[in-house]
Biotite code that builds the C-alpha atoms (Angstrom):
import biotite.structure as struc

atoms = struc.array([
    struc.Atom([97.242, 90.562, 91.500], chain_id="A", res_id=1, res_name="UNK", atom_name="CA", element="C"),
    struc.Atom([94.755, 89.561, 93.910], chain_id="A", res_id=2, res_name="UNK", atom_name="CA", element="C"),
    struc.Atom([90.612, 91.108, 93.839], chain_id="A", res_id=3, res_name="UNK", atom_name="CA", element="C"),
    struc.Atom([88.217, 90.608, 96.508], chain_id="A", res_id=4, res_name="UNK", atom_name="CA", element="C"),
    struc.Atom([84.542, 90.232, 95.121], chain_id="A", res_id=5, res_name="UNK", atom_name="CA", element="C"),
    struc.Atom([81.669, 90.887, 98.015], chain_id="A", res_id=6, res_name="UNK", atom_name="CA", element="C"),
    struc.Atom([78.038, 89.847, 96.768], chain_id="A", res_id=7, res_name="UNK", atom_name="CA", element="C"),
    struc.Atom([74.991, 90.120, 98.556], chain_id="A", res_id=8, res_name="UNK", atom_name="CA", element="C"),
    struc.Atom([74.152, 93.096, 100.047], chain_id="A", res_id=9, res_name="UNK", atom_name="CA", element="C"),
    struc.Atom([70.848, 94.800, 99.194], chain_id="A", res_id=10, res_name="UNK", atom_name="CA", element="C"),
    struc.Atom([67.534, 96.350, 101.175], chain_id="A", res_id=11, res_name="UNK", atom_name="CA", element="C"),
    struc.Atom([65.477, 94.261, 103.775], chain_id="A", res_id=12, res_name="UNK", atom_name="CA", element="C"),
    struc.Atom([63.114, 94.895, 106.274], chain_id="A", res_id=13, res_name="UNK", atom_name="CA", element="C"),
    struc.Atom([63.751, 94.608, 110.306], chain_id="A", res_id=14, res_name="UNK", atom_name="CA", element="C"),
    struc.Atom([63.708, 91.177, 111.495], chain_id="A", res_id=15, res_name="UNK", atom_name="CA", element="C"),
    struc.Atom([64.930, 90.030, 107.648], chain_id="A", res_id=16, res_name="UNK", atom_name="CA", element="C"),
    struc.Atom([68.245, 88.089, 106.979], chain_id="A", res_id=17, res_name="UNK", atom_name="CA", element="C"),
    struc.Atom([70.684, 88.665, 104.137], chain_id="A", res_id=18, res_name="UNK", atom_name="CA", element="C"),
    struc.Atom([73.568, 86.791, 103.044], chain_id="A", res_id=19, res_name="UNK", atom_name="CA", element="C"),
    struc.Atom([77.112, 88.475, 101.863], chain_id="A", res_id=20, res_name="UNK", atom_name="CA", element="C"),
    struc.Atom([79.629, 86.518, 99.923], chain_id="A", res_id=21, res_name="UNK", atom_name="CA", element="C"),
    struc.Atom([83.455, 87.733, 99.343], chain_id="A", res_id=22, res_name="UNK", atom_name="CA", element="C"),
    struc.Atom([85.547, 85.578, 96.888], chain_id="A", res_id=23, res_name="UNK", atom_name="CA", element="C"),
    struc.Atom([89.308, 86.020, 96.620], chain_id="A", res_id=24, res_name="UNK", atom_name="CA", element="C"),
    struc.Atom([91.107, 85.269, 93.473], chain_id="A", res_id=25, res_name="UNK", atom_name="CA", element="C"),
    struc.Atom([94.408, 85.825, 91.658], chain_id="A", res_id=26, res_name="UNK", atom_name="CA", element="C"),
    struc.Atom([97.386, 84.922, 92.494], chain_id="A", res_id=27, res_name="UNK", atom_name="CA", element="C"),
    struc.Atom([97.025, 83.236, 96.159], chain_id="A", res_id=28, res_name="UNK", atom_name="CA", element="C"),
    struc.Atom([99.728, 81.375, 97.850], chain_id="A", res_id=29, res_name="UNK", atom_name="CA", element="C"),
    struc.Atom([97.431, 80.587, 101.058], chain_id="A", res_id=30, res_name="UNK", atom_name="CA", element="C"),
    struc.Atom([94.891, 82.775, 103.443], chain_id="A", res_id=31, res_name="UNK", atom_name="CA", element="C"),
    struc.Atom([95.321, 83.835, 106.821], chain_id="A", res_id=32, res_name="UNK", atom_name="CA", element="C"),
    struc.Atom([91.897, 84.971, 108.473], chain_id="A", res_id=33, res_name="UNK", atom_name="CA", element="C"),
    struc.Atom([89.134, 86.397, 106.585], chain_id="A", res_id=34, res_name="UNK", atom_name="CA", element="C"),
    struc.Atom([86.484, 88.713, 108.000], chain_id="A", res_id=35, res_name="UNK", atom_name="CA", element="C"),
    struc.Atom([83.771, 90.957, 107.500], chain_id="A", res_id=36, res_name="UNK", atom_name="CA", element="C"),
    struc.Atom([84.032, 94.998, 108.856], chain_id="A", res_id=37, res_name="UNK", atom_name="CA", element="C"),
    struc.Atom([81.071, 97.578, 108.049], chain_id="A", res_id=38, res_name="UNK", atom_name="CA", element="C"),
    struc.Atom([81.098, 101.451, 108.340], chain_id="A", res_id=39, res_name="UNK", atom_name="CA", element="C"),
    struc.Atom([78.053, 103.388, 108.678], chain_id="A", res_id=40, res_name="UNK", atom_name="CA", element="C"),
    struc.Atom([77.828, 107.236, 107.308], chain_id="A", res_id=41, res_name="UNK", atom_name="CA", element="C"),
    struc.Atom([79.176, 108.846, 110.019], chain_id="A", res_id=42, res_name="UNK", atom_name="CA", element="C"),
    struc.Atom([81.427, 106.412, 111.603], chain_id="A", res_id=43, res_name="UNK", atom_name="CA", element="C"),
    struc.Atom([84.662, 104.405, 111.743], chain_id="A", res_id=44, res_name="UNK", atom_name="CA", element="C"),
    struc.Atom([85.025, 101.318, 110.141], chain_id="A", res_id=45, res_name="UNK", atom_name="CA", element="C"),
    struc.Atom([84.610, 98.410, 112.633], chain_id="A", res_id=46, res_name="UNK", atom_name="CA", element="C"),
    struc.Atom([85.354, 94.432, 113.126], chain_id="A", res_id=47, res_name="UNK", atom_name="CA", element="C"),
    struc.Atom([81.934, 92.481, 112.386], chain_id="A", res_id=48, res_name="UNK", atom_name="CA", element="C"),
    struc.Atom([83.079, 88.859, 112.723], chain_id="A", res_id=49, res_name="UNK", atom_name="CA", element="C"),
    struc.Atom([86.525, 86.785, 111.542], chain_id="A", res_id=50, res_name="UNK", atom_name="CA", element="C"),
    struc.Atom([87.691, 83.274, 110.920], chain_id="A", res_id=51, res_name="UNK", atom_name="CA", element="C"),
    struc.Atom([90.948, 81.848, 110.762], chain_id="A", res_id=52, res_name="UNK", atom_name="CA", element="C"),
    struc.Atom([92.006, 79.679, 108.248], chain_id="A", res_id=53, res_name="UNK", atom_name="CA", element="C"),
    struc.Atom([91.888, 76.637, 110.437], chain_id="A", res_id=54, res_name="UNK", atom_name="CA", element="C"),
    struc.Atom([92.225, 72.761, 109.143], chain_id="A", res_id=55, res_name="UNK", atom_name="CA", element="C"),
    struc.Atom([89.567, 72.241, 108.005], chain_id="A", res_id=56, res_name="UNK", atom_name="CA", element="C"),
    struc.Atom([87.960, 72.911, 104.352], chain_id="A", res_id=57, res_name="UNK", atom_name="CA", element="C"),
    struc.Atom([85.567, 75.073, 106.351], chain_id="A", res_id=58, res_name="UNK", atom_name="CA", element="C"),
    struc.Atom([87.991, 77.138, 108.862], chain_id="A", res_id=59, res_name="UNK", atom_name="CA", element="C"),
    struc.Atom([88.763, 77.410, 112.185], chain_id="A", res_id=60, res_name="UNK", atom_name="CA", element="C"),
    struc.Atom([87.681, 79.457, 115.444], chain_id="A", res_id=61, res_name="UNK", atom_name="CA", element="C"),
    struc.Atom([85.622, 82.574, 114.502], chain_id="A", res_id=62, res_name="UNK", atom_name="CA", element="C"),
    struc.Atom([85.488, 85.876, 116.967], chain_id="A", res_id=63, res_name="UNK", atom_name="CA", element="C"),
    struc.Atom([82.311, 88.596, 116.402], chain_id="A", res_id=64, res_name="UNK", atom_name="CA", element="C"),
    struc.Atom([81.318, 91.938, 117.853], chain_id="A", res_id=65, res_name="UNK", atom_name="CA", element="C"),
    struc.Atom([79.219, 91.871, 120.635], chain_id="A", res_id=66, res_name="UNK", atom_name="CA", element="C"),
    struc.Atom([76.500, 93.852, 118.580], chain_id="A", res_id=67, res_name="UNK", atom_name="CA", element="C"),
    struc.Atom([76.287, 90.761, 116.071], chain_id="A", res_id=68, res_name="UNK", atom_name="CA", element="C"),
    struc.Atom([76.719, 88.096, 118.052], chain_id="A", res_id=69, res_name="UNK", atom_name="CA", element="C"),
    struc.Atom([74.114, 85.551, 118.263], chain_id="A", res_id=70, res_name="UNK", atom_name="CA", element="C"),
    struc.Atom([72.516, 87.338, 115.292], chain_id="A", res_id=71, res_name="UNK", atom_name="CA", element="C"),
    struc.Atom([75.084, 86.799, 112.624], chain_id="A", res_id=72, res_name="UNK", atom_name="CA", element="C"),
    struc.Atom([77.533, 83.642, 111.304], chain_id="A", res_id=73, res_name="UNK", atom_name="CA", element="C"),
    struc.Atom([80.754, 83.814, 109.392], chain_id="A", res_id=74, res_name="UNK", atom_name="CA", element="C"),
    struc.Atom([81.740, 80.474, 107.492], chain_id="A", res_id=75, res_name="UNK", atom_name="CA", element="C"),
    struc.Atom([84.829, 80.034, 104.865], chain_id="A", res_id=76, res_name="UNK", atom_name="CA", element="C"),
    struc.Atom([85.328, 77.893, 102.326], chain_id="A", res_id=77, res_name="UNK", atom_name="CA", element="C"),
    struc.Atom([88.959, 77.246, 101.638], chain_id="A", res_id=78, res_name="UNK", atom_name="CA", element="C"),
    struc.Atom([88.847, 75.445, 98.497], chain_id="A", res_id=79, res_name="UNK", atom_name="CA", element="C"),
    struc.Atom([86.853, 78.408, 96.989], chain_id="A", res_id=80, res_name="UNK", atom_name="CA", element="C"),
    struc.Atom([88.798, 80.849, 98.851], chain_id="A", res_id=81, res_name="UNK", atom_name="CA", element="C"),
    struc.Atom([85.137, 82.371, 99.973], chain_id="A", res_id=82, res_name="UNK", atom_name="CA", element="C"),
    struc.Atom([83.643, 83.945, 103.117], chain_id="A", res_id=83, res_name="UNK", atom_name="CA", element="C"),
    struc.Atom([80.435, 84.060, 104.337], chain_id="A", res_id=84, res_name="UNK", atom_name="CA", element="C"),
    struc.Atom([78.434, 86.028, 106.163], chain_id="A", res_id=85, res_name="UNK", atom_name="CA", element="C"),
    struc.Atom([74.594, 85.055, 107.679], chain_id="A", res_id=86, res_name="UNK", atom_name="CA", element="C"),
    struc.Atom([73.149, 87.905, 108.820], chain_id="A", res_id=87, res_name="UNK", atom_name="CA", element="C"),
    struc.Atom([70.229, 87.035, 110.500], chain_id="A", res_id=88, res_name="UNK", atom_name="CA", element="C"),
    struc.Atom([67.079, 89.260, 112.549], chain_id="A", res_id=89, res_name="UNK", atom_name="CA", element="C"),
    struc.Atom([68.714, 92.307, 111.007], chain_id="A", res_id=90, res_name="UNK", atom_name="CA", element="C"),
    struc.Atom([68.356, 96.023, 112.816], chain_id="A", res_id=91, res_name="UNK", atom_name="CA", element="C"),
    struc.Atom([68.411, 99.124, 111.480], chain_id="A", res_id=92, res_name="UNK", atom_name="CA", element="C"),
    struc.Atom([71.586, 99.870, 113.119], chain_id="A", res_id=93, res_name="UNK", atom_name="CA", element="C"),
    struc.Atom([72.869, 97.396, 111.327], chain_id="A", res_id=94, res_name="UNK", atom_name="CA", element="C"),
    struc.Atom([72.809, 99.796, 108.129], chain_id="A", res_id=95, res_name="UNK", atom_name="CA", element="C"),
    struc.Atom([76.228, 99.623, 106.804], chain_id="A", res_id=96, res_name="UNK", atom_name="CA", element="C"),
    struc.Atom([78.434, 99.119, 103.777], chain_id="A", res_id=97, res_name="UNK", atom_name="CA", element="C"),
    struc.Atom([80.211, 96.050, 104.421], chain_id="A", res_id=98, res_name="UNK", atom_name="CA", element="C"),
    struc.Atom([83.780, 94.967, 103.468], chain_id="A", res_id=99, res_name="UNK", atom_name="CA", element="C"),
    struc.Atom([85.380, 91.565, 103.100], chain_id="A", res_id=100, res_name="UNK", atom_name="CA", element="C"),
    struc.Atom([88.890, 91.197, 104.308], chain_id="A", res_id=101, res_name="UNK", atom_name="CA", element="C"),
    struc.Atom([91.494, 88.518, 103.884], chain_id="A", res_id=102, res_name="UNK", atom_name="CA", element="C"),
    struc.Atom([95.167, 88.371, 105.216], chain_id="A", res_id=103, res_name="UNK", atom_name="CA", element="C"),
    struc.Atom([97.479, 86.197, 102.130], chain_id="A", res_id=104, res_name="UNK", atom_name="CA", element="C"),
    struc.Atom([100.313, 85.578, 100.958], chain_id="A", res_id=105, res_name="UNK", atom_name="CA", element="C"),
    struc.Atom([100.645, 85.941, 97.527], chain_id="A", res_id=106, res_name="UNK", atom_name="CA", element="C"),
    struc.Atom([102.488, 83.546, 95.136], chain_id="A", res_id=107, res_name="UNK", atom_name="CA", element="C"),
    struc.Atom([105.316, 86.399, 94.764], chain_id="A", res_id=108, res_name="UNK", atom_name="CA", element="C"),
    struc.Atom([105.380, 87.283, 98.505], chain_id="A", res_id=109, res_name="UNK", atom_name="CA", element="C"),
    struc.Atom([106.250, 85.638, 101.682], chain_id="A", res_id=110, res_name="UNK", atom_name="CA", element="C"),
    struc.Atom([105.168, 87.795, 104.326], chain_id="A", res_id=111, res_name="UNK", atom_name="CA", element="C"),
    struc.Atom([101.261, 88.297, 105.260], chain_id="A", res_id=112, res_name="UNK", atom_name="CA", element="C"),
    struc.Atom([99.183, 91.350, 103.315], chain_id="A", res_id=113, res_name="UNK", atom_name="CA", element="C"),
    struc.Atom([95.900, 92.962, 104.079], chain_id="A", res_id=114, res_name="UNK", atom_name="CA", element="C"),
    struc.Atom([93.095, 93.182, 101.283], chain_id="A", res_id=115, res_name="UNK", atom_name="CA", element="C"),
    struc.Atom([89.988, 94.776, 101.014], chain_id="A", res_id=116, res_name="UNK", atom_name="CA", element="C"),
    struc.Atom([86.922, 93.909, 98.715], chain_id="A", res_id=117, res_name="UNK", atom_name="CA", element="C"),
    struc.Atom([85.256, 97.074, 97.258], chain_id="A", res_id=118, res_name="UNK", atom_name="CA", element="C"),
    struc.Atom([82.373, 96.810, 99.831], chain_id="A", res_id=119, res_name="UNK", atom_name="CA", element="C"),
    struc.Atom([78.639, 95.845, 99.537], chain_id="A", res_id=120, res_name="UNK", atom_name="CA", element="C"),
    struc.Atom([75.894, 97.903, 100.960], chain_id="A", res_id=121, res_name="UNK", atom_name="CA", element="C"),
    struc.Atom([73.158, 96.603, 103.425], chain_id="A", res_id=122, res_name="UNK", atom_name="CA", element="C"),
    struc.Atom([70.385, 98.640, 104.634], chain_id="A", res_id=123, res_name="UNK", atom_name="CA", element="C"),
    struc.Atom([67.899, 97.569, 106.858], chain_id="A", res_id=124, res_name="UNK", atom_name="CA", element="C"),
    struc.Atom([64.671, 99.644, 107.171], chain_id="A", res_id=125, res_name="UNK", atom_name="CA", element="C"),
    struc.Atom([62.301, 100.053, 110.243], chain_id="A", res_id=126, res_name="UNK", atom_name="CA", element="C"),
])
């Protein structure tokens, strides 16, 4: 079984930053991309930033949403199996809950599988 764990979210004013964490755990064969979507009330859930898994201990090329870009930063570790997200000179339109993502492979599986962390809440206020 594999669980998705986002930390981080919380309340901050305009112009504040926050930082959201998503570990993975169980049992993991190897991760794909990892990334962070939000959905406000109202709203479909949308793409905030991803990063493949790369060759590196800290991942590979990242892609983000015009809205975010410039403003936020995804990292990974892949010896922690852990995402990142910087989210910096927040807006209220930012207001969100927030979910980590990873594409794996499981120990007992050989093709690719999407899973979703429970979801953090951010709101920004004006």
């Amino acid at each position: 079984q594999v669980q998705l764990v986002e930390s981080g979210g919380g309340l901050v004013q305009a112009g504040g930053s926050l930082r959201l964490s998503c570990a993975a755990s169980g049992s993991i064969f190897s991760i794909n991309d990892m990334g962070w979507y939000r959905q406000a009330p109202g709203k479909q859930r949308e793409l905030v930033a991803v990063i493949i898994s790369g060759t590196s201990t800290s991942g590979g090329m990242t892609n983000y949403a015009d809205s975010v870009k410039g403003r936020f930063t995804i990292s990974r570790d892949n010896a922690k199996n852990t995402v990142y997200l910087q989210m910096n000179s927040l807006k209220p339109e930012d207001t969100a809950v927030y979910y980590c993502n990873a594409a794996l492979r499981t120990r007992a599986t050989t093709y690719l599988t999407n899973y979703w962390g429970q979801g953090t809440q951010v709101t920004v206020s004006s």
